[in-house]
N, CA, C and O of each residue as an XYZ file, in Angstrom:
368
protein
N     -72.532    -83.545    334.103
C     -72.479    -84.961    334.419
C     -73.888    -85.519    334.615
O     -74.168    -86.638    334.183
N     -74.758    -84.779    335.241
C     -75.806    -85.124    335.374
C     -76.801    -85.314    334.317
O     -77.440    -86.350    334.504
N     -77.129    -84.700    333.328
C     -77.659    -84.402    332.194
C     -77.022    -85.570    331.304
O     -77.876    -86.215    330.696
N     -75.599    -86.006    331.087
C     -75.415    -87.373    330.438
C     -75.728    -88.435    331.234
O     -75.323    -89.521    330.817
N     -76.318    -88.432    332.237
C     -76.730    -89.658    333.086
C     -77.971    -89.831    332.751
O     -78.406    -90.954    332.499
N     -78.924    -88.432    332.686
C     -80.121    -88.384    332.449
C     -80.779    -89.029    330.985
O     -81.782    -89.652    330.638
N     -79.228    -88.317    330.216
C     -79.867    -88.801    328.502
C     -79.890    -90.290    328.484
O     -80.886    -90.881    328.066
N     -78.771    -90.963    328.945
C     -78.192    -92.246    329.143
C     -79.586    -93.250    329.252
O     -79.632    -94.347    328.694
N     -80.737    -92.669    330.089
C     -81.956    -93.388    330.783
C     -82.689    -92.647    329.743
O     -83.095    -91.693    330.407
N     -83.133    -92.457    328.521
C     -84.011    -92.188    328.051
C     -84.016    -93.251    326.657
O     -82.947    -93.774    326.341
N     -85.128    -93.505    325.940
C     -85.242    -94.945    324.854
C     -84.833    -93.941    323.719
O     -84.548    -94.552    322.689
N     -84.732    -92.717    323.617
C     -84.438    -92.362    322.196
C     -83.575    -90.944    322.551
O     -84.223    -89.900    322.623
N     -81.952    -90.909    322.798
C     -81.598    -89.413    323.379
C     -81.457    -88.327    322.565
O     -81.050    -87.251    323.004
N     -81.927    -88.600    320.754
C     -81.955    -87.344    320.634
C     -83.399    -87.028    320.574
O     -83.584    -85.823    320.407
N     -84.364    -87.659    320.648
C     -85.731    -86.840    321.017
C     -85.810    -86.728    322.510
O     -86.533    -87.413    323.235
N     -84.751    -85.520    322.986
C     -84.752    -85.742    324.475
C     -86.274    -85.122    325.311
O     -86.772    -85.516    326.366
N     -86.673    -84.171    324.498
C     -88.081    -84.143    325.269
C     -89.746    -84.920    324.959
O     -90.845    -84.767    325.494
N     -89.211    -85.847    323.753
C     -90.158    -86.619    323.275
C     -90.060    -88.191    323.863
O     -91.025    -88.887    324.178
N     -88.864    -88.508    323.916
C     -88.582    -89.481    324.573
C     -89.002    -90.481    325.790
O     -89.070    -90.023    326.931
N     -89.252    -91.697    325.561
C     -89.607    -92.095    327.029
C     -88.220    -92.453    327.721
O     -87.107    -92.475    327.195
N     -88.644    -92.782    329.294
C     -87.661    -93.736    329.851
C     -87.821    -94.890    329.856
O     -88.907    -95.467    329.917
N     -86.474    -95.499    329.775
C     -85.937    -96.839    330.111
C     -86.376    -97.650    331.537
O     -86.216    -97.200    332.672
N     -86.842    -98.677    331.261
C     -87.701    -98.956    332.709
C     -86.383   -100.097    332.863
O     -85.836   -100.931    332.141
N     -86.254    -99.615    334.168
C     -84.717   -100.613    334.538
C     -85.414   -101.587    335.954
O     -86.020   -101.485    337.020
N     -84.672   -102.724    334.828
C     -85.000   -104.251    335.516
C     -84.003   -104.912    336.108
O     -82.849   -104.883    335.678
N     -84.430   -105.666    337.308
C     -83.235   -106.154    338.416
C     -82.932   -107.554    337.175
O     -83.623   -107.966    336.243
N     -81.937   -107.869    337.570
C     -81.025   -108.933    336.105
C     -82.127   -109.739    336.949
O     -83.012   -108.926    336.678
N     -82.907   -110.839    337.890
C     -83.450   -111.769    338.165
C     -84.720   -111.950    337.273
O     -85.115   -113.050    336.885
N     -85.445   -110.506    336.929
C     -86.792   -110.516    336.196
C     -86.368   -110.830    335.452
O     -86.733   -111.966    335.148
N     -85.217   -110.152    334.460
C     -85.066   -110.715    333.181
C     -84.116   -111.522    332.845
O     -83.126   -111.377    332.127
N     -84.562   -112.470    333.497
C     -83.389   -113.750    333.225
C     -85.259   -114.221    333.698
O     -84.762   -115.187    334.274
N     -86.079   -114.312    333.831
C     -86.835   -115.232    334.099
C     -87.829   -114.813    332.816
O     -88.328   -115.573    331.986
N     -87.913   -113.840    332.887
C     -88.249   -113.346    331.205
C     -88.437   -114.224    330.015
O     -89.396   -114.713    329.419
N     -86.712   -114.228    329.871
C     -86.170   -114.329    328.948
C     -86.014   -115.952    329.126
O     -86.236   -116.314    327.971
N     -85.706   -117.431    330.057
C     -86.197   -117.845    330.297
C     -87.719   -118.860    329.430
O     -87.896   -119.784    328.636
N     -88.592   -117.761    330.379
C     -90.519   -117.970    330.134
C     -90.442   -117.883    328.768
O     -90.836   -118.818    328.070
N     -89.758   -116.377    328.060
C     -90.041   -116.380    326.502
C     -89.381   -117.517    325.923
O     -90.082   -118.080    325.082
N     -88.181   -118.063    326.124
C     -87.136   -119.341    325.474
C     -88.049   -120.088    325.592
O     -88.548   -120.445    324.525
N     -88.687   -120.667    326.915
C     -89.573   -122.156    326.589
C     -90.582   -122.108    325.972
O     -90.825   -123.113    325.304
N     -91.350   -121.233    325.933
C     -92.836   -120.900    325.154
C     -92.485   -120.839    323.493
O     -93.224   -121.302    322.624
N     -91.325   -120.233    323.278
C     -90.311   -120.380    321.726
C     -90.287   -121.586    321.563
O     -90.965   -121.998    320.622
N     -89.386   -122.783    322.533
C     -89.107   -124.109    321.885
C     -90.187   -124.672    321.900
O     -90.231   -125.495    320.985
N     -91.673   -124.624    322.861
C     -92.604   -125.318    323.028
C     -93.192   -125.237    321.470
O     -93.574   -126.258    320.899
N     -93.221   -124.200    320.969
C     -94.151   -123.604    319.852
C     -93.269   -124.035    318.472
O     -93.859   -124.266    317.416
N     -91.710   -124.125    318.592
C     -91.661   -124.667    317.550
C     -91.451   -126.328    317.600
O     -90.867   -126.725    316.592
N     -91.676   -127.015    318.218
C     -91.199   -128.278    319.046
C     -92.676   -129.249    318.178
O     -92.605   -130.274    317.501
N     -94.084   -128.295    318.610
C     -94.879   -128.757    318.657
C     -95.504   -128.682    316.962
O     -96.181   -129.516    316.360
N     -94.853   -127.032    316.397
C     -95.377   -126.732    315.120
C     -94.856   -128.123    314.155
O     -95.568   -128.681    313.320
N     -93.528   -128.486    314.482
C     -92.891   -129.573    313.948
C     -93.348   -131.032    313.894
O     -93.211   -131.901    313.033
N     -94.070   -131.011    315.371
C     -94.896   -132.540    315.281
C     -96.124   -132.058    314.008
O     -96.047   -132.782    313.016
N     -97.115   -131.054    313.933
C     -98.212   -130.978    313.446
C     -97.617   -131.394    311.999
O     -98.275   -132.137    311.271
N     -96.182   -130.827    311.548
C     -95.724   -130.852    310.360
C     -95.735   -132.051    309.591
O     -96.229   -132.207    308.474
N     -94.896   -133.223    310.597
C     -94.630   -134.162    310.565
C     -95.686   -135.599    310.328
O     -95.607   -136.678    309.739
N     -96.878   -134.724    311.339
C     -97.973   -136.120    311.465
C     -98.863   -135.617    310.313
O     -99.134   -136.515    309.515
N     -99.330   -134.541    310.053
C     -99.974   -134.406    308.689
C     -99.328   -134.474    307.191
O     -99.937   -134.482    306.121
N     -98.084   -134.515    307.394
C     -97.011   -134.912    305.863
C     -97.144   -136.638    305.741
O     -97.562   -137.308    304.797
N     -96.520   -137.151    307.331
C     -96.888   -138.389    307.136
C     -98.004   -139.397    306.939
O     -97.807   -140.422    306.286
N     -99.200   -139.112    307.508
C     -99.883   -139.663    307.649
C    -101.070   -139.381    306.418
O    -101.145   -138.152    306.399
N    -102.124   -139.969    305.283
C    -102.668   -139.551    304.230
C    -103.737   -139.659    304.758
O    -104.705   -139.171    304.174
N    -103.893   -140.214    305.815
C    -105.753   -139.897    305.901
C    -106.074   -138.680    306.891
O    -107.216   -138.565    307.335
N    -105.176   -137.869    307.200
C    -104.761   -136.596    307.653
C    -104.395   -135.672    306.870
O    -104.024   -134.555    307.229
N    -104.477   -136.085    305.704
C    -104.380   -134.706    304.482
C    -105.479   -134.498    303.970
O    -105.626   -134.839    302.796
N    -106.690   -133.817    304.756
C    -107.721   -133.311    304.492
C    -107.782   -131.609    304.290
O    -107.227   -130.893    305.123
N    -108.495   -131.028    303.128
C    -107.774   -129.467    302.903
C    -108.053   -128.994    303.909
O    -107.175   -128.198    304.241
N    -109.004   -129.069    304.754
C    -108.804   -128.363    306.313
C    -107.201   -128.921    306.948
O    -106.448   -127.948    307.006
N    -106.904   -129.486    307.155
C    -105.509   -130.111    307.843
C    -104.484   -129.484    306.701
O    -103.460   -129.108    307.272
N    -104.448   -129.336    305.796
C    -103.590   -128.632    305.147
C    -103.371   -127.293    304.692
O    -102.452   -126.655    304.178
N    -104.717   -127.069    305.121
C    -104.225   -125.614    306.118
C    -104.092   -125.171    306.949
O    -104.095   -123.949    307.098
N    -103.885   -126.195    308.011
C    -103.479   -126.318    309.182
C    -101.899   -126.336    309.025
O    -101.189   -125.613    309.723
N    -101.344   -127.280    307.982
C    -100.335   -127.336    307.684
C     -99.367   -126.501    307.384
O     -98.171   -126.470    307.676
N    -100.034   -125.848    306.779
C     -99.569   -124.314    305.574
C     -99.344   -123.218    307.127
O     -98.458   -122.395    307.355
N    -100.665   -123.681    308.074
C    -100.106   -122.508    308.773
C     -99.110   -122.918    309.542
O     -98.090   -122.233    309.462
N     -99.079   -124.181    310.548
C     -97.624   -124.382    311.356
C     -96.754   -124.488    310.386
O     -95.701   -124.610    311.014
N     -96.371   -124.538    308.781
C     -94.831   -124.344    308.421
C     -94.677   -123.037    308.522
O     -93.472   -122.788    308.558
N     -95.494   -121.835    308.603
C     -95.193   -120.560    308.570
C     -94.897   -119.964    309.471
O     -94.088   -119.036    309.476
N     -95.872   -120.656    310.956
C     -95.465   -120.239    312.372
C     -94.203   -120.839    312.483
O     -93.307   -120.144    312.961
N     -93.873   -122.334    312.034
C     -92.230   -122.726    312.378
C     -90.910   -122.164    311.815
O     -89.723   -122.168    312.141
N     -91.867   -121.555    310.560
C     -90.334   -120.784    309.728
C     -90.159   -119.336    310.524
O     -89.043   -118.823    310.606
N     -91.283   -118.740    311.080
C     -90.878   -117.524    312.188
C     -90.243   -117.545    313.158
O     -89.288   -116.809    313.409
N     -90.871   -118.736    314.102
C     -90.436   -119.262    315.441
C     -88.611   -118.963    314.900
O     -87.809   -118.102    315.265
N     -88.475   -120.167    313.847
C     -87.091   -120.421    313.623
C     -86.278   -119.580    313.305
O     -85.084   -119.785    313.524
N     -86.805   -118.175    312.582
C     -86.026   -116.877    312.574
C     -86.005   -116.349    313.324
O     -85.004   -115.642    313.433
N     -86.696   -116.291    314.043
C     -86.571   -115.415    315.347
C     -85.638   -116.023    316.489
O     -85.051   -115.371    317.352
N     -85.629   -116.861    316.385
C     -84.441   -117.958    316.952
C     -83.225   -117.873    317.059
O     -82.572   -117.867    318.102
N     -82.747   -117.783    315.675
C     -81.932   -117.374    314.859
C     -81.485   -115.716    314.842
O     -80.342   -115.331    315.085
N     -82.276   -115.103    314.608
C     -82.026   -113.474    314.588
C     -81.435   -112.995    316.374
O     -80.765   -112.037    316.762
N     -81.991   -114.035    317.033
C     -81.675   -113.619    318.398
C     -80.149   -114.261    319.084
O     -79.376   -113.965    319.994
N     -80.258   -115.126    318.210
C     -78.989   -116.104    318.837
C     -77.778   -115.549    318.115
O     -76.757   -115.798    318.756
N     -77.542   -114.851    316.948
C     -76.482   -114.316    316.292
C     -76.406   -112.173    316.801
O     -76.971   -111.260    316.199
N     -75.567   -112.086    317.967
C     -76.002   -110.748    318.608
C     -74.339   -110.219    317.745
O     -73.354   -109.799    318.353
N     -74.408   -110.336    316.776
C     -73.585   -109.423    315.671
C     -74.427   -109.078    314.266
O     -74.029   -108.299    313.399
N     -75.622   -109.798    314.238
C     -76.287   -109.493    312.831
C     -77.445   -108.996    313.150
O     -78.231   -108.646    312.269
């Protein structure tokens, strides 16, 4: 009994002597976690979306420096947004 309790707390149980442990968190840390990581997620894609928006719209803001500015927040927003996504569907 003891020994399946033991494997139970390890990150990988069949490398049982290679293995680390599982660092066990009171549910309050990680709900504040998880939380901190959610707003720093919507902040980042919230904001990648304005950069998107004001350099598409605006032409005296489409300077090739600003459009690769551009190039990079659609790439940070298409991650942000998968990762979003990959997290919010906990069957795929």
């Amino acid at each position: 009994m003891m020994a399946m309790q033991e494997q139970d707390a390890l990150c990988f149980p069949l490398l049982v002597n290679a293995s680390c442990r599982k660092t066990q968190r009171p549910p309050s840390v990680a709900a504040l976690s998880f939380m901190l990581l959610s707003s720093i997620s919507l902040i980042t894609f919230t904001l990648n979306l304005l950069v998107i928006i004001s350099i598409s719209h605006f032409k005296r803001l489409q300077t090739p420096t600003n459009l690769l500015l551009l190039s990079l927040a659609a790439s940070d927003f298409l991650k942000v947004h998968q990762d979003h996504s990959d997290t919010a569907d906990p069957e795929g």
